[in-house]
N, C-alpha and C positions, 0 to 999 in steps of 0.2 A: 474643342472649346465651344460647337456650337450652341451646348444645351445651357451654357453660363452667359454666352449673347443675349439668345432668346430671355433665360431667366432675368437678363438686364434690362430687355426690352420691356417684357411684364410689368415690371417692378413702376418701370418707369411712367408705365399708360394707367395704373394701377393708381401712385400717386397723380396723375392729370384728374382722373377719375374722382379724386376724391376733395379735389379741388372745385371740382365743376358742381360735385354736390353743394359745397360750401357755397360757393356762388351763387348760386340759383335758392337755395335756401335764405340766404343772407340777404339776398335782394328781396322778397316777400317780407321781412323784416320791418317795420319803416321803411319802405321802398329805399332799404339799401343802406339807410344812414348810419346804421349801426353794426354792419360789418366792420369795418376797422376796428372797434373796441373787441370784436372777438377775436379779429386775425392778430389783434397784439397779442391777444389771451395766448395765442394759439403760439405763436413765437416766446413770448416769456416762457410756458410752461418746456416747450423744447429746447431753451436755451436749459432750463433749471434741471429736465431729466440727462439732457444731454452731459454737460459739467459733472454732474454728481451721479452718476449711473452708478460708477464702482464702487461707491460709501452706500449706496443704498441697496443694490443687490447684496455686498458683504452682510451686511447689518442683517439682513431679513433671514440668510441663512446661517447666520452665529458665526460666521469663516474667521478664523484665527490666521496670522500670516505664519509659517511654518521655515525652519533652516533647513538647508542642505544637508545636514547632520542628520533632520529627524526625515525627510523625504530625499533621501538620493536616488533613488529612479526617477522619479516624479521631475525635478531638477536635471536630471542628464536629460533626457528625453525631452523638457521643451528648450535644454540649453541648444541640443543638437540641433531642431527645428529651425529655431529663433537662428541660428549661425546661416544653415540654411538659405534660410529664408532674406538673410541678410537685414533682419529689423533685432531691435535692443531687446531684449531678456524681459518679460513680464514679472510684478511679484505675483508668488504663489500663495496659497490660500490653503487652507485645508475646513472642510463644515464638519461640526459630528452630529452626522446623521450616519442612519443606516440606509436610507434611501440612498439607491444609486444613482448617481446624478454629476454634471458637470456644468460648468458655463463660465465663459470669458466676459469680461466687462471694461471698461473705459474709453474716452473720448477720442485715444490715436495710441499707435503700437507702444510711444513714450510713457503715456499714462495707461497704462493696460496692467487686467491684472485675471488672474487662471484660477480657477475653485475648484478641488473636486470632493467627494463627499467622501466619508470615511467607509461608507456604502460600497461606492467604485471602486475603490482602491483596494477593498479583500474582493471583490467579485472577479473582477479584468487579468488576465496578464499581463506582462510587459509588451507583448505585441498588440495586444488589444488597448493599453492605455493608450501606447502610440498613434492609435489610431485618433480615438478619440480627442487626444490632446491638440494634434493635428486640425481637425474639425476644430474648436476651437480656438486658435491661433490665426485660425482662417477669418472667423469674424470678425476678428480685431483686424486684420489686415482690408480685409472688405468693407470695414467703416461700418459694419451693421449696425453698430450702437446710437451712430447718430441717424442711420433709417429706420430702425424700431422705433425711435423717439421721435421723429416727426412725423411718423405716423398715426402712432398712438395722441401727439397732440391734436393732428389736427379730427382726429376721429371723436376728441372728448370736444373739438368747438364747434363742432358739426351736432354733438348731441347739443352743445349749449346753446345753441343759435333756434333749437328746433323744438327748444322748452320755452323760449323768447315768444316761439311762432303760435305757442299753444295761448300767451300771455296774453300777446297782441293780435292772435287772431289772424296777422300776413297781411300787413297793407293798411292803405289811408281807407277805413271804412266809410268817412264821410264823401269820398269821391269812389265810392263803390269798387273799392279795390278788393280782386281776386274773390272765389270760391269759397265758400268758409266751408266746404267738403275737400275741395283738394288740397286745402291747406291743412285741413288735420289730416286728413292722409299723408301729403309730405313731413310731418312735424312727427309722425308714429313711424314712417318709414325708411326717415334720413338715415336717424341714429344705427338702424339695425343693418343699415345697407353700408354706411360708416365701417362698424364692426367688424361684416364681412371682409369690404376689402384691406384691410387691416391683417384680418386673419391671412390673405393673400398671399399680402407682401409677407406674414412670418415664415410662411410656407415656402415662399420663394426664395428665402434669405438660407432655411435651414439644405433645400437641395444644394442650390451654391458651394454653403461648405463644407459638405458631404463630401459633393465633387472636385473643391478644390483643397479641404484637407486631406482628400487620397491623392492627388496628384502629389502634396508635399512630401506625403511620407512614400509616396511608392507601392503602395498596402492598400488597396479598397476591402480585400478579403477581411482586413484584421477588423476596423469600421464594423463592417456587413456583420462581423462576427459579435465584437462587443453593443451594437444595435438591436441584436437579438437577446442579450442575456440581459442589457437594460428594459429591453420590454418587458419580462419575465420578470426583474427586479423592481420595476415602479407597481408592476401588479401585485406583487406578496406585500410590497411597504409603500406606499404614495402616502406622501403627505398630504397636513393638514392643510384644507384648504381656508386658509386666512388669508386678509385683503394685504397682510404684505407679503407674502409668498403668490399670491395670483398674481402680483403686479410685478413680480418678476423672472414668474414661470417661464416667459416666452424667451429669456435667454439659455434656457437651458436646452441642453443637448438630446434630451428626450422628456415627453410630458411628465410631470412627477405627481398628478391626480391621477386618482380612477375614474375610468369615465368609457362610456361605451353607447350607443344609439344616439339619441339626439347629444349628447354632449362631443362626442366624436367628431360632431358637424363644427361645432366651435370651439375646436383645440387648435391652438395655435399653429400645435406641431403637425406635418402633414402624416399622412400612416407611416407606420414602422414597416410595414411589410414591403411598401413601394419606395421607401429609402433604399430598405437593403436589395430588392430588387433591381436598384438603378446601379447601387455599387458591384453587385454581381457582373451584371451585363458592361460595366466599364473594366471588371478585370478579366473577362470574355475578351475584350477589345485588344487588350494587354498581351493577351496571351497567357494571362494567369500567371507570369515573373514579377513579381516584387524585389523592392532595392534593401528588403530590410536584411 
């Protein structure tokens, strides 16, 4: 477990980090006065993504809720996990797309809810769903929903604070406050530095539970395996990139744009080849036995 320590430790200097931005941005502001009205910004908007993740991820990808009748592998497979795991049974979802693609969404394992697309589900095998399901279950169990969402707020009042900075220029001009070079420098620089570590913590969220939805199912190979045929499969069909599909791209189990050179730099998701390569080298560890 030491690479999910380290990835916690990250995670964690990662959001300090992006606090310190907010601070030090917020204070050239009115020297200060008007940080609170963004850090409320910045808490409402996390309270609101947080609460309602799973109605707005569903919505964005069409996901219908699906019975046991019409999806019984799908239903064994995360009831097994879920028993497992010892947390309550998520609802399932089903999107039709032919994009292949997955992602878990809500506030705690109670309120949680399991998507996959119509895409996945003719691509994967049953060894391979497990995997991915697995990954999946993982986030909800690791709370990622509410660390995606305050990251992503505080990264949109980092941009807000640094549109503030362009307005008022950073500071009491009549008592010759601050640079008006370094402050449009900071106010062009915040947002984009914002972004980055944003993209960080999603990168850090997704090795997690790689690594800790192969530990549930026993199977890093199966992952490694279906992480290859979705990369293969978001390249033949990636979806449309619309502002409500990008806003909820970064839950998903693999990027669902096309995207290659500079936009590679700011994918949420970390590469595909160094996922499956990390899962490799963890069933190396294993001895290459799986529990399935």
């Amino acid at each position: 477990m030491g690479r999910r320590h380290l990835n916690g430790v990250k995670t964690a200097a990662l959001f300090g980090v992006l606090w310190l931005v907010l601070l030090v941005i917020g204070g050239l502001v009115g020297e200060g006065r008007w940080l609170w009205l963004f850090a409320a910004f910045g808490v409402l908007g996390t309270a609101y993504s947080y609460w309602n993740s799973d109605r707005i991820a569903i919505r964005a990808m069409r996901a219908r809720p699906v019975s046991e009748l019409e999806q019984p592998v799908m239903y064994r497979i995360v009831r097994e996990l879920s028993t497992q795991a010892r947390q309550p049974m998520p609802r399932l979802y089903v999107s039709p797309t032919m994009a292949p693609n997955a992602f878990a969404t809500g506030r705690n394992p109670r309120n949680a809810a399991v998507c996959c697309t119509t895409g996945i589900l003719m691509t994967l095998d049953e060894r391979e769903l497990r995997g991915v399901l697995g990954h999946e279950l993982m986030h909800v169990y690791n709370r990622d929903i509410l660390t995606s969402s305050v990251a992503a707020a505080l990264a949109g009042v980092i941009t807000s604070v640094a549109q503030m900075m362009m307005i008022f220029g950073g500071g009491d001009r009549e008592r010759g406050g601050g640079n008006p070079l370094a402050v449009l420098a900071m106010a062009l620089l915040a947002p984009f530095a914002a972004m980055l570590i944003q993209l960080a913590i999603s990168r850090t969220r997704e090795y997690d539970a790689d690594e800790d939805g192969a530990r549930l199912t026993g199977d890093p190979l199966a992952l490694a395996s279906a992480l290859e045929k979705l990369e293969r499969g978001t390249r033949r069909a990636p979806l449309p990139a619309n502002r409500d599909l990008v806003d909820v791209s970064h839950l998903m189990i693999a990027n669902p744009f096309r995207g290659g050179g500079m936009a590679a730099m700011f994918a949420t998701h970390p590469p595909m080849a160094e996922r499956v390569a990390r899962l490799r080298a963890m069933a190396g560890e294993q001895g290459g036995i799986t529990r399935y």
